[in-house]
NUZAZA-726967 format. One record per residue: residue in one letter; residue number from 1; z, y, x of N, C-alpha, C in turn. Coordinates in Angstrom, 1 decimal, always signed. Example, Ala and Ser with C-alpha at 12.3 -4.5 7.8 and 13.67 -1.06 7.14 Angstrom:
residues 2
{r: A&k: 1&nzz: +7.8&nyy: -5.7&nxx: +13.2&cazz: +7.8&cayy: -4.5&caxx: +12.3&czz: +7.8&cyy: -3.3&cxx: +13.2}
{r: S&k: 2&nzz: +7.1&nyy: -2.2&nxx: +12.8&cazz: +7.1&cayy: -1.1&caxx: +13.7&czz: +7.9&cyy: +0.0&cxx: +12.9}
This chain:
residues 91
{r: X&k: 1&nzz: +56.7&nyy: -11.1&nxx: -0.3&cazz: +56.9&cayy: -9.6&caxx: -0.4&czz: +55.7&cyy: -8.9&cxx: -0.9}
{r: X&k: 2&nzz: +56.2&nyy: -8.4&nxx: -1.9&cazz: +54.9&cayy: -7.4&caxx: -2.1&czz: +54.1&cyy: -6.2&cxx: -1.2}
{r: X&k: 3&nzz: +52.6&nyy: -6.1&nxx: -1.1&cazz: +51.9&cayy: -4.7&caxx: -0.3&czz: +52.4&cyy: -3.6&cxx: -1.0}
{r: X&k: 4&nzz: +52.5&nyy: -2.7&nxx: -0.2&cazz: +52.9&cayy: -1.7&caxx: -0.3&czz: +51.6&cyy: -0.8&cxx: -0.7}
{r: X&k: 5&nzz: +52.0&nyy: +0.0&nxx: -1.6&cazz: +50.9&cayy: +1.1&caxx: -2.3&czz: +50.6&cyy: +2.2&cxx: -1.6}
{r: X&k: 6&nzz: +49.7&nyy: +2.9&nxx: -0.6&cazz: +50.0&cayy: +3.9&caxx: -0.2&czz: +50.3&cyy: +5.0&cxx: -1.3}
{r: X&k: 7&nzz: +51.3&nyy: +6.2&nxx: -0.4&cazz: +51.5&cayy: +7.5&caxx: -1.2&czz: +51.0&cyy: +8.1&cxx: -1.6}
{r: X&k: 8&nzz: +51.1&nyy: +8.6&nxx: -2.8&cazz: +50.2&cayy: +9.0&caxx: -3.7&czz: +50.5&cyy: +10.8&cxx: -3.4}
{r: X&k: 9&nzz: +50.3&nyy: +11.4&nxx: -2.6&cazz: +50.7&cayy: +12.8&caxx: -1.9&czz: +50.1&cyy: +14.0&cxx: -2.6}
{r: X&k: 10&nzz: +48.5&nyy: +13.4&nxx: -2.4&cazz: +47.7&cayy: +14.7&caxx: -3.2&czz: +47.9&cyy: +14.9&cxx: -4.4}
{r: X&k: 11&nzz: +47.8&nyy: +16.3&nxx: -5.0&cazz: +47.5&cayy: +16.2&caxx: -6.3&czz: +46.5&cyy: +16.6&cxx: -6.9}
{r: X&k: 12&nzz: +46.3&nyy: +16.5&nxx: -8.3&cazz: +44.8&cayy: +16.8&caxx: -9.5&czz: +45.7&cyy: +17.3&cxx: -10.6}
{r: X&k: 13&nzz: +44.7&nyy: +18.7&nxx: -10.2&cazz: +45.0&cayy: +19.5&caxx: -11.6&czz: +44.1&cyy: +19.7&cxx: -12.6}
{r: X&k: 14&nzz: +44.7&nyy: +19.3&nxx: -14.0&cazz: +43.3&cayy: +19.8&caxx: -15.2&czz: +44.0&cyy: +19.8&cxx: -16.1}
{r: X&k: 15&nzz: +42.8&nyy: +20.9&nxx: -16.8&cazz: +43.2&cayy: +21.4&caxx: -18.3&czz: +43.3&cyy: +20.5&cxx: -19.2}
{r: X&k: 16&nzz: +44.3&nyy: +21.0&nxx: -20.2&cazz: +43.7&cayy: +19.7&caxx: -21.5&czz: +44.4&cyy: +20.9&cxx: -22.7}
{r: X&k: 17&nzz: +43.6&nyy: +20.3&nxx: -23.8&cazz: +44.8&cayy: +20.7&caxx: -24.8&czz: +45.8&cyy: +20.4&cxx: -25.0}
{r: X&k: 18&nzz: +46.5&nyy: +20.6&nxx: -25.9&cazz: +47.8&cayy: +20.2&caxx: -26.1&czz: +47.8&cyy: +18.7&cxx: -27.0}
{r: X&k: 19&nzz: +47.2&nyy: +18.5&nxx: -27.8&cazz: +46.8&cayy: +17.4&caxx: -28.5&czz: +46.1&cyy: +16.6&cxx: -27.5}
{r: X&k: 20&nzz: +45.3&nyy: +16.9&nxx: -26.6&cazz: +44.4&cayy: +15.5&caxx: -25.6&czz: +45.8&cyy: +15.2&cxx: -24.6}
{r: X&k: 21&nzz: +46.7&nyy: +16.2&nxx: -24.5&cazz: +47.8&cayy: +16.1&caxx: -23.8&czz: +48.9&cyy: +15.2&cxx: -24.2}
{r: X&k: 22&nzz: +48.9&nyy: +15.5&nxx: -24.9&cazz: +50.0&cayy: +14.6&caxx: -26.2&czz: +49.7&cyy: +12.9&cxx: -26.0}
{r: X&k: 23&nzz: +47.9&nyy: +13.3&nxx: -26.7&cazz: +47.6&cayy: +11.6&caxx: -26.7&czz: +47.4&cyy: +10.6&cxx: -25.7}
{r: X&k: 24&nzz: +47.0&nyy: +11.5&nxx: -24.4&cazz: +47.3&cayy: +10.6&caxx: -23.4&czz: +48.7&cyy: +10.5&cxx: -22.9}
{r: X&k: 25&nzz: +49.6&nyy: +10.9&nxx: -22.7&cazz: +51.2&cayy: +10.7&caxx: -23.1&czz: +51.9&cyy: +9.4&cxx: -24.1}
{r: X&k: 26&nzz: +51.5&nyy: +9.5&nxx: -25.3&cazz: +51.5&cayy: +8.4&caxx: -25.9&czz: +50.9&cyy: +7.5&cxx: -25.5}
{r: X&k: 27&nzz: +49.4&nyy: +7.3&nxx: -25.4&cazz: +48.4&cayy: +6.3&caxx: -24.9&czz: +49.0&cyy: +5.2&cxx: -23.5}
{r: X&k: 28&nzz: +50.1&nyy: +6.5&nxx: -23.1&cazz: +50.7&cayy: +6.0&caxx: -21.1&czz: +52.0&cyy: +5.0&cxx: -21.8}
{r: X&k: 29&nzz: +52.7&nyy: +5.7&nxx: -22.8&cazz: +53.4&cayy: +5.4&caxx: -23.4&czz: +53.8&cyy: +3.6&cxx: -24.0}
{r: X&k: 30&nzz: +52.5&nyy: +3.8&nxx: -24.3&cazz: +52.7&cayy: +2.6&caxx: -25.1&czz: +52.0&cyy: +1.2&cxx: -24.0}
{r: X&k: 31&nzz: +51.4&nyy: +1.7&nxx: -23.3&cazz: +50.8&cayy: +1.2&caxx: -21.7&czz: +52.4&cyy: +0.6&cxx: -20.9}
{r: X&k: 32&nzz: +53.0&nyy: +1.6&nxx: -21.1&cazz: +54.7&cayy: +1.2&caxx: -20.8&czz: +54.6&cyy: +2.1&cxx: -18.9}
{r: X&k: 33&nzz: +53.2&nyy: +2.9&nxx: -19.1&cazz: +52.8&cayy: +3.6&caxx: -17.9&czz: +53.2&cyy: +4.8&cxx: -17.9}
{r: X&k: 34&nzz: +53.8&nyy: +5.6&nxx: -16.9&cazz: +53.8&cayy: +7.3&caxx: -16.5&czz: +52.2&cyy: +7.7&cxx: -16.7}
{r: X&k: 35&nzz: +52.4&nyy: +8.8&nxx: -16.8&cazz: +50.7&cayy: +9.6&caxx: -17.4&czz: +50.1&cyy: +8.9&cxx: -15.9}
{r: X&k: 36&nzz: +50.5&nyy: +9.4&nxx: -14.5&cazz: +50.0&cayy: +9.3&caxx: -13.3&czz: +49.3&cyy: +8.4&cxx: -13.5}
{r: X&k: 37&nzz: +50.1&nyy: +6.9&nxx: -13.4&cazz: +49.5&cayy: +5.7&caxx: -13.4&czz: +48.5&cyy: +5.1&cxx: -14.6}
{r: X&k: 38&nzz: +48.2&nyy: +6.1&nxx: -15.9&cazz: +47.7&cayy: +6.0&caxx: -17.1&czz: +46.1&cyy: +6.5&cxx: -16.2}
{r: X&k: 39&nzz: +46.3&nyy: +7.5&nxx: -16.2&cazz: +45.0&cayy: +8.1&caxx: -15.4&czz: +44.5&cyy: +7.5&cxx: -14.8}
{r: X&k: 40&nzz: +45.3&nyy: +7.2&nxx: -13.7&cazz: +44.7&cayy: +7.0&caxx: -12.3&czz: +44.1&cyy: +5.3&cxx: -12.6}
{r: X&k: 41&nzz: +45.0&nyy: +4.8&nxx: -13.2&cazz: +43.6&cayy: +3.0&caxx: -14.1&czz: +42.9&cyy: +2.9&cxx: -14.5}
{r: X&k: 42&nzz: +42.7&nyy: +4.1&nxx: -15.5&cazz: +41.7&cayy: +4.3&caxx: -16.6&czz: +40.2&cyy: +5.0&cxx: -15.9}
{r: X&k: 43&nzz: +40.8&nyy: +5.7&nxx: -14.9&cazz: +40.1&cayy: +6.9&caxx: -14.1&czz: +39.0&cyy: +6.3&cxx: -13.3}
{r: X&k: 44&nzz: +39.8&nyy: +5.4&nxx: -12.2&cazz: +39.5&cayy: +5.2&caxx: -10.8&czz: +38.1&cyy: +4.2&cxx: -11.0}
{r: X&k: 45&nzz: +38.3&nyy: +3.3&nxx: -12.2&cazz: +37.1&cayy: +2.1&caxx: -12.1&czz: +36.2&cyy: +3.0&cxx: -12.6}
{r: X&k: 46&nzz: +35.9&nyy: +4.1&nxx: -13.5&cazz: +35.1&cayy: +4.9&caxx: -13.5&czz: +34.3&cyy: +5.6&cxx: -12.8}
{r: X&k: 47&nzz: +35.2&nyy: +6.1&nxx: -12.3&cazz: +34.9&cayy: +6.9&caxx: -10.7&czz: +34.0&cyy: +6.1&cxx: -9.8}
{r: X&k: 48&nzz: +35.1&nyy: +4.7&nxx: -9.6&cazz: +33.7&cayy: +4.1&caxx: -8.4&czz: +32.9&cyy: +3.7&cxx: -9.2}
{r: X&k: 49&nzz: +32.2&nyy: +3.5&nxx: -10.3&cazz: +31.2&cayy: +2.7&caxx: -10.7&czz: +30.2&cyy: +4.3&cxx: -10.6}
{r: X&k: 50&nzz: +30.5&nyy: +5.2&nxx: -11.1&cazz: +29.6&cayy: +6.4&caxx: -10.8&czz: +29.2&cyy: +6.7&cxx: -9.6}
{r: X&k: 51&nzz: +30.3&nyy: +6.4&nxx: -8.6&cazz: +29.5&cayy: +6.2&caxx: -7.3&czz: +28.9&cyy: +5.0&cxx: -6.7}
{r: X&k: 52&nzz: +28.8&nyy: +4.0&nxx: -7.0&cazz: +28.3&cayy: +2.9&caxx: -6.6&czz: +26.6&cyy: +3.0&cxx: -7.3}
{r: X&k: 53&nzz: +27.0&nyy: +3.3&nxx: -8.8&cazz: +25.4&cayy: +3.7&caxx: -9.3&czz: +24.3&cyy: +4.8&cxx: -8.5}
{r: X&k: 54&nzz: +25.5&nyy: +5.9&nxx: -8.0&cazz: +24.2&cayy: +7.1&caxx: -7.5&czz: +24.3&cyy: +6.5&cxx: -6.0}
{r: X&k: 55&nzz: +24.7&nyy: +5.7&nxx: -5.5&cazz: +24.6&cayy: +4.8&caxx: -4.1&czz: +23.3&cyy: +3.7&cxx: -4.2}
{r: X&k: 56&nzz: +22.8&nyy: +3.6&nxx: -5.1&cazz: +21.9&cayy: +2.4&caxx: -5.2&czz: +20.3&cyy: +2.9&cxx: -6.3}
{r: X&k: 57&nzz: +19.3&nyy: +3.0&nxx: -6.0&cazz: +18.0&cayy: +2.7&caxx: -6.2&czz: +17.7&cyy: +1.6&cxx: -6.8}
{r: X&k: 58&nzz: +17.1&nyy: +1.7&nxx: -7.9&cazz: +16.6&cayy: +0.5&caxx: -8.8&czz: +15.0&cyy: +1.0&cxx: -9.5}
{r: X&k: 59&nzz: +14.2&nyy: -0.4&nxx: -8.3&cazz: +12.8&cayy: +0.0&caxx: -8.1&czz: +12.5&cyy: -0.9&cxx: -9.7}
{r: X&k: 60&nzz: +11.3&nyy: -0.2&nxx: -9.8&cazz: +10.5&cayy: -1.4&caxx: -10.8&czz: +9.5&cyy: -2.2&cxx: -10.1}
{r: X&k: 61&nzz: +9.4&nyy: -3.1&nxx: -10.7&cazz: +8.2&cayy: -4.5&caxx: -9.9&czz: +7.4&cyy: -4.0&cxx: -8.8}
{r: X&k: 62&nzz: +6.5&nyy: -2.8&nxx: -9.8&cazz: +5.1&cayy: -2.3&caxx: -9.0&czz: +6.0&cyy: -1.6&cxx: -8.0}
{r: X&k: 63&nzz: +6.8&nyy: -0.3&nxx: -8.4&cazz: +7.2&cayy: +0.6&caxx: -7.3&czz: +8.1&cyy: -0.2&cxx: -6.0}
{r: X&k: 64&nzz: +8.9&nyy: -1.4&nxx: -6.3&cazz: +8.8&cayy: -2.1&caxx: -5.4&czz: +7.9&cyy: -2.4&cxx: -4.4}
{r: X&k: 65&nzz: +7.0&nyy: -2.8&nxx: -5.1&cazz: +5.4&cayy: -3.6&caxx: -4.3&czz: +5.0&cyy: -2.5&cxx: -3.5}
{r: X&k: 66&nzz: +4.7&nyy: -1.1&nxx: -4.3&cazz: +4.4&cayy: +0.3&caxx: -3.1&czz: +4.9&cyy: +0.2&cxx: -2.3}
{r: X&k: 67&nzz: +6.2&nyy: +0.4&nxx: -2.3&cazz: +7.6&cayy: +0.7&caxx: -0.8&czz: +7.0&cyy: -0.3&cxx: +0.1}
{r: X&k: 68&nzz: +6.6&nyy: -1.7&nxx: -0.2&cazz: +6.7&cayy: -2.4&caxx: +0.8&czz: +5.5&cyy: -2.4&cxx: +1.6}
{r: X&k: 69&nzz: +4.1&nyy: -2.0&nxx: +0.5&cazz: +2.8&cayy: -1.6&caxx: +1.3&czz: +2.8&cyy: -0.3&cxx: +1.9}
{r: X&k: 70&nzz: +3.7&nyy: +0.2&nxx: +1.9&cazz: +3.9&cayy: +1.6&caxx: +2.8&czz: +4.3&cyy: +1.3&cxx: +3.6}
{r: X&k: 71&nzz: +5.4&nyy: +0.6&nxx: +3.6&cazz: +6.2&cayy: +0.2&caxx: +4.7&czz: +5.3&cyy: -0.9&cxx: +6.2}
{r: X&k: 72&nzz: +4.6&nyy: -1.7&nxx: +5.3&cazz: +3.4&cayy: -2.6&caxx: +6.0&czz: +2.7&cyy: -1.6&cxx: +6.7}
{r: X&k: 73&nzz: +1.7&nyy: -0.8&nxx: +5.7&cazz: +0.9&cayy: +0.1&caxx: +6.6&czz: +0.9&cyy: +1.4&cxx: +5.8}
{r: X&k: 74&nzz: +1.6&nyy: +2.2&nxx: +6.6&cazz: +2.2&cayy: +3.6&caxx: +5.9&czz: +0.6&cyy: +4.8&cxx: +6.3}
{r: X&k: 75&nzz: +0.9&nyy: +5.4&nxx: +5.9&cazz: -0.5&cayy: +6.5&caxx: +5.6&czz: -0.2&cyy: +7.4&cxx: +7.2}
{r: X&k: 76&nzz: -1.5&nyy: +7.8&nxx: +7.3&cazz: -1.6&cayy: +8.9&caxx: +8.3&czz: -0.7&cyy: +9.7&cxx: +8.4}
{r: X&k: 77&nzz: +0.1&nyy: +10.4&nxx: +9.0&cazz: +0.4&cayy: +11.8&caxx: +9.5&czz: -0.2&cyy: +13.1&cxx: +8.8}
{r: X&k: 78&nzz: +0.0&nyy: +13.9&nxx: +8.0&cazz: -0.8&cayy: +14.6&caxx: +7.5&czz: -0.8&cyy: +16.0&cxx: +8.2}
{r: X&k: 79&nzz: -1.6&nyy: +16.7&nxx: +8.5&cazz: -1.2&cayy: +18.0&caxx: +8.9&czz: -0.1&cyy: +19.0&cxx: +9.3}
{r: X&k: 80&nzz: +0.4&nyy: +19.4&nxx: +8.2&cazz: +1.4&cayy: +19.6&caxx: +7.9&czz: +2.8&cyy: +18.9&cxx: +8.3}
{r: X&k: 81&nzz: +2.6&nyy: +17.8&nxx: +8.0&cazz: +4.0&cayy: +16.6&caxx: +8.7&czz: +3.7&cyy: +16.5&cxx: +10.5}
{r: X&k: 82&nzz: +2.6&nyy: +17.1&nxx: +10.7&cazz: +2.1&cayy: +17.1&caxx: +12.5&czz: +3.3&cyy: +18.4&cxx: +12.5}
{r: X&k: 83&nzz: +2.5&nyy: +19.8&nxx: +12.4&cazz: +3.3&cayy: +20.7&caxx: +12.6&czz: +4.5&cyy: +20.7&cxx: +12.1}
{r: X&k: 84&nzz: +5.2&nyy: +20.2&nxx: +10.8&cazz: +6.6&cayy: +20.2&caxx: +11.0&czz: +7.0&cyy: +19.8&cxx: +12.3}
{r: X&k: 85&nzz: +6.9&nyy: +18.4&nxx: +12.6&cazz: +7.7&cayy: +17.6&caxx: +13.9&czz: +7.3&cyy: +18.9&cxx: +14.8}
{r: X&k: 86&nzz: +5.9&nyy: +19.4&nxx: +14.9&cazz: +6.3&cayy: +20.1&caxx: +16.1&czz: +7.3&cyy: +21.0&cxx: +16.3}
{r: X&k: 87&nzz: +7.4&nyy: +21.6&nxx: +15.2&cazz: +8.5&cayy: +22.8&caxx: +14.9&czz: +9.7&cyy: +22.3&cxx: +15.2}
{r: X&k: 88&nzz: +9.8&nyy: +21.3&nxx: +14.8&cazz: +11.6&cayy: +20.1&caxx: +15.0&czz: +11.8&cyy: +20.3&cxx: +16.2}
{r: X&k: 89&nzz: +10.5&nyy: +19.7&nxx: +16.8&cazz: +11.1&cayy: +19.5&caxx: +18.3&czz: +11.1&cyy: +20.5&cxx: +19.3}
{r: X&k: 90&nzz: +10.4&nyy: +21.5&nxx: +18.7&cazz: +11.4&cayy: +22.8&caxx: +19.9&czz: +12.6&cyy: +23.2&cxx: +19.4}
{r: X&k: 91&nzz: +12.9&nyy: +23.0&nxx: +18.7&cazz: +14.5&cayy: +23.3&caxx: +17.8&czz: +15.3&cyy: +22.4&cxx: +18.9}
């Protein structure tokens, strides 16, 4: 037996012209897809790769090597980062 798809409930509205309208219509068309399902395939692997990229940091060698000597032995407390916390912590 096949899983069940959850419902597709919400919806997305957007403009298009009438020609970008058209050709994704055909494009769904010939896919043998409803526009919905045309979108929503073409769409979605996009979507998560743009969030998976702004979810992830890509150090270079050296600025790697930094993070980690910070992380070893990180810098003094500066002034300023004193009085913030204290300000925090009467908050």
């Amino acid at each position: 037996m096949a899983a069940m798809s959850p419902a597709r409930d919400d919806r997305i509205e957007l403009r298009a012209t009438r020609e970008e309208k058209r050709l994704i219509a055909e494009a769904a068309a010939r896919e043998q897809l409803d526009v919905t399902r045309f979108i929503m395939r073409n769409v979605l692997p996009v979507a998560r790769e743009v969030v998976r990229r702004s979810e992830r940091i890509v150090l270079s060698e050296r600025d790697s090597k930094r993070v980690l000597e910070l992380l070893d032995k990180p810098p003094r407390p500066t002034e300023a980062l004193i009085a913030a916390a204290r300000r925090r912590a009467k908050v």
